[in-house]
C-alpha positions as CSV (number, residue, x, y, z in Angstrom):
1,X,139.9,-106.8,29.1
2,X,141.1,-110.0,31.0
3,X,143.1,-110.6,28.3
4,X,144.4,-107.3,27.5
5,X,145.8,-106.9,31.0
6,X,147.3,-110.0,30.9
7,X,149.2,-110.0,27.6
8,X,149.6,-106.7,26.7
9,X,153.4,-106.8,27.5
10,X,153.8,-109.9,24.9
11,X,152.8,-106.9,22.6
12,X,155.4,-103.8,23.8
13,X,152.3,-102.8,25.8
14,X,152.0,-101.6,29.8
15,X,149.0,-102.9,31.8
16,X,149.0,-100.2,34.1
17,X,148.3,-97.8,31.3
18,X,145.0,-98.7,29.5
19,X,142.5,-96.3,28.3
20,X,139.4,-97.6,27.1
21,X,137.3,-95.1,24.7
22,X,133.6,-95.7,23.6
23,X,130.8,-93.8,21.8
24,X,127.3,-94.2,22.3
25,X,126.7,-97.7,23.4
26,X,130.3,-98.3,23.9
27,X,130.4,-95.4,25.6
28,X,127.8,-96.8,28.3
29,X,130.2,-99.7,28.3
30,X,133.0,-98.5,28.7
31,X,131.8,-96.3,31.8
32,X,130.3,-99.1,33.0
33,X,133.2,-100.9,33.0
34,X,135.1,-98.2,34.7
35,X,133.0,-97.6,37.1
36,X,131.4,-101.0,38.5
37,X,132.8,-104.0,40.8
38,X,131.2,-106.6,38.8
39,X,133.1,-107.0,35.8
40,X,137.4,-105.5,36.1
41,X,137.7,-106.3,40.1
42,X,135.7,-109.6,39.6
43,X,138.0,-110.8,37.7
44,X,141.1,-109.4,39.6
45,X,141.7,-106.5,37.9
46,X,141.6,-103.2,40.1
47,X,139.6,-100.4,38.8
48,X,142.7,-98.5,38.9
49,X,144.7,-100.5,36.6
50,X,142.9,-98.3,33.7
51,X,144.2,-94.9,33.9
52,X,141.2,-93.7,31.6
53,X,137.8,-93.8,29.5
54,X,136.6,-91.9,27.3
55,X,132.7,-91.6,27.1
56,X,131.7,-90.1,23.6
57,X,128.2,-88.9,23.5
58,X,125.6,-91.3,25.6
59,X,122.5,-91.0,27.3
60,X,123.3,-94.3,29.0
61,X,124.7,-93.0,32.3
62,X,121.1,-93.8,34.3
63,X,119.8,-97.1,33.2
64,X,117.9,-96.7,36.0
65,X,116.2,-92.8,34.9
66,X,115.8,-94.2,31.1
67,X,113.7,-96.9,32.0
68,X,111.6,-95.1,34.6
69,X,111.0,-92.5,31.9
70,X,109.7,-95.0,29.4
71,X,112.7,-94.9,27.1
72,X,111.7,-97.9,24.9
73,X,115.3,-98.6,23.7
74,X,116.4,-99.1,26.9
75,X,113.4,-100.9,28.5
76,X,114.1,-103.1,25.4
77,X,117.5,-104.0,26.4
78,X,117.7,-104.2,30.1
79,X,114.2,-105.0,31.1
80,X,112.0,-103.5,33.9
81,X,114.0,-105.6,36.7
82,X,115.5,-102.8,39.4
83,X,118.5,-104.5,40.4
84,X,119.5,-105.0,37.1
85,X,118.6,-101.4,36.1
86,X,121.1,-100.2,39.0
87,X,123.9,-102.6,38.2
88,X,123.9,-101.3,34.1
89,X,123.9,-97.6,35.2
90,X,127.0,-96.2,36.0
91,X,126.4,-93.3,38.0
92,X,124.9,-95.5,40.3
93,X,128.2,-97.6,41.1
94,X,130.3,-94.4,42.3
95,X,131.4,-94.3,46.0
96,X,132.7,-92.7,47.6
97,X,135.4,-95.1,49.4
98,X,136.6,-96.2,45.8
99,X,139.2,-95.5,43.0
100,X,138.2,-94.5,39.9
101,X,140.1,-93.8,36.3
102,X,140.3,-90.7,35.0
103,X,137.1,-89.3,32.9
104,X,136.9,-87.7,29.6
105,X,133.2,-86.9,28.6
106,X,132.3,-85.6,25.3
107,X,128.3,-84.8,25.6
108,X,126.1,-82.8,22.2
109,X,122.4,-82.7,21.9
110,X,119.2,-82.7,23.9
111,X,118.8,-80.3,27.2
112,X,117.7,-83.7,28.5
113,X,120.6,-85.8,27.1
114,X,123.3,-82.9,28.3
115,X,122.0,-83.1,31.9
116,X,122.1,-87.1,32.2
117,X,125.7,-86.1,31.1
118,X,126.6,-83.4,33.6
119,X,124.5,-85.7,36.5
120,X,127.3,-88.3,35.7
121,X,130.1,-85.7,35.9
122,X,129.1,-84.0,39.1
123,X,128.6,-87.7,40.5
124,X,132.6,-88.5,39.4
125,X,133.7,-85.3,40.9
126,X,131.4,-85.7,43.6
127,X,134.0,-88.8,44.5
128,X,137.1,-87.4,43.8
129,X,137.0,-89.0,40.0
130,X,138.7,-86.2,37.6
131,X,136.8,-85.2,34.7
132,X,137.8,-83.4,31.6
133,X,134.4,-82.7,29.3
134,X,133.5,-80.8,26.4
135,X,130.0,-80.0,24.7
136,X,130.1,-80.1,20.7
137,X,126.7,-79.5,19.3
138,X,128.0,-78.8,16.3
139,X,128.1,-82.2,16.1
140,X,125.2,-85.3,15.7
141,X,125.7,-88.2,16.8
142,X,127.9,-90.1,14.0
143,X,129.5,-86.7,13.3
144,X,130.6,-86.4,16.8
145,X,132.4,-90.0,16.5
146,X,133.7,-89.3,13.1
147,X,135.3,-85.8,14.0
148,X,137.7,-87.3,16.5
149,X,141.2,-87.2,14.7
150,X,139.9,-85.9,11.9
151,X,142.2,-83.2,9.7
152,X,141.9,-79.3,11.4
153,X,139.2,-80.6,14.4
154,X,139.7,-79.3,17.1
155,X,136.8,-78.8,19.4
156,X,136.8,-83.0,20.7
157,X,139.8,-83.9,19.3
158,X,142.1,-81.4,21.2
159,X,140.9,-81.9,24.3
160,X,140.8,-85.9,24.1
161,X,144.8,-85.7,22.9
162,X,145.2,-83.6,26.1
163,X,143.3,-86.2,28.1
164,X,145.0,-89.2,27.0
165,X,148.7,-87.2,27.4
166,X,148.1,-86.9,30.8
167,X,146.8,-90.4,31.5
168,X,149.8,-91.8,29.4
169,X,152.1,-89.4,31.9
């Protein structure tokens, strides 16, 4: 991202108008990233300076709930250590004295894995973060990724091009 914001002109490109979109993992990621102090503003890049991200179907928003649940895959990954359970979940680096980018949220599946979804969104709104979302269960989870741009979709795809017209504005 360093990098990005500090060339993307050398490439016809503005850094004040970066998205970043990510599915599953990368959708963690990228929420993450949009979200926390310790990785854009520690490197001096305001949160602000991306005018979007697009989250595409995680359960990753609570680090924090997954583990505590026993979710192996994420106990796996980020260990059992609270701090660093907190600083990998990105609903718990909104406040409320902050900017944020935009939000797109595409969500499908699991009563359980749609409501770690709409906690995250209430928590954006809940700070003044705008949100556009949809739900497509008509999707799993590779179809879900694979659908976006794909010939007569409409149900993510439609919505995302809206989303990124009006952070491009």
């Amino acid at each position: 991202m360093k990098w990005i914001y500090e060339n993307i002109s050398n490439y016809g490109g503005d850094k004040n108008k970066i998205v970043l979109l990510g599915h599953s993992a990368g959708a963690h990621l990228v929420s993450l990233t949009g979200t926390s102090n310790l990785f854009l503003p520690a490197r001096g890049i305001p949160l602000t300076a991306i005018k979007g991200i697009a989250s595409i179907d995680t359960e990753g928003y609570n680090v924090v709930q997954q583990v505590n649940s026993g979710n192996e895959t994420y106990i796996n990954a980020f260990g059992t250590n609270e701090m660093d359970l907190f600083d990998a979940s990105p609903i718990e680096q909104l406040f409320s004295n902050q900017s944020y980018p935009k939000f797109f949220v595409a969500k499908r599946g699991s009563s359980t894995r749609i409501r770690l979804a709409d906690d995250f969104i209430s928590r954006l709104e809940s700070v003044g973060v705008s949100v556009s979302q949809v739900t497509a269960n008509e999707y799993d989870h590779e179809g879900i990724n694979e659908a976006i741009g794909a010939p007569n979709e409409t149900l993510v795809t439609e919505p995302l091009k809206a989303f990124l017209a009006d952070c491009f504005q």
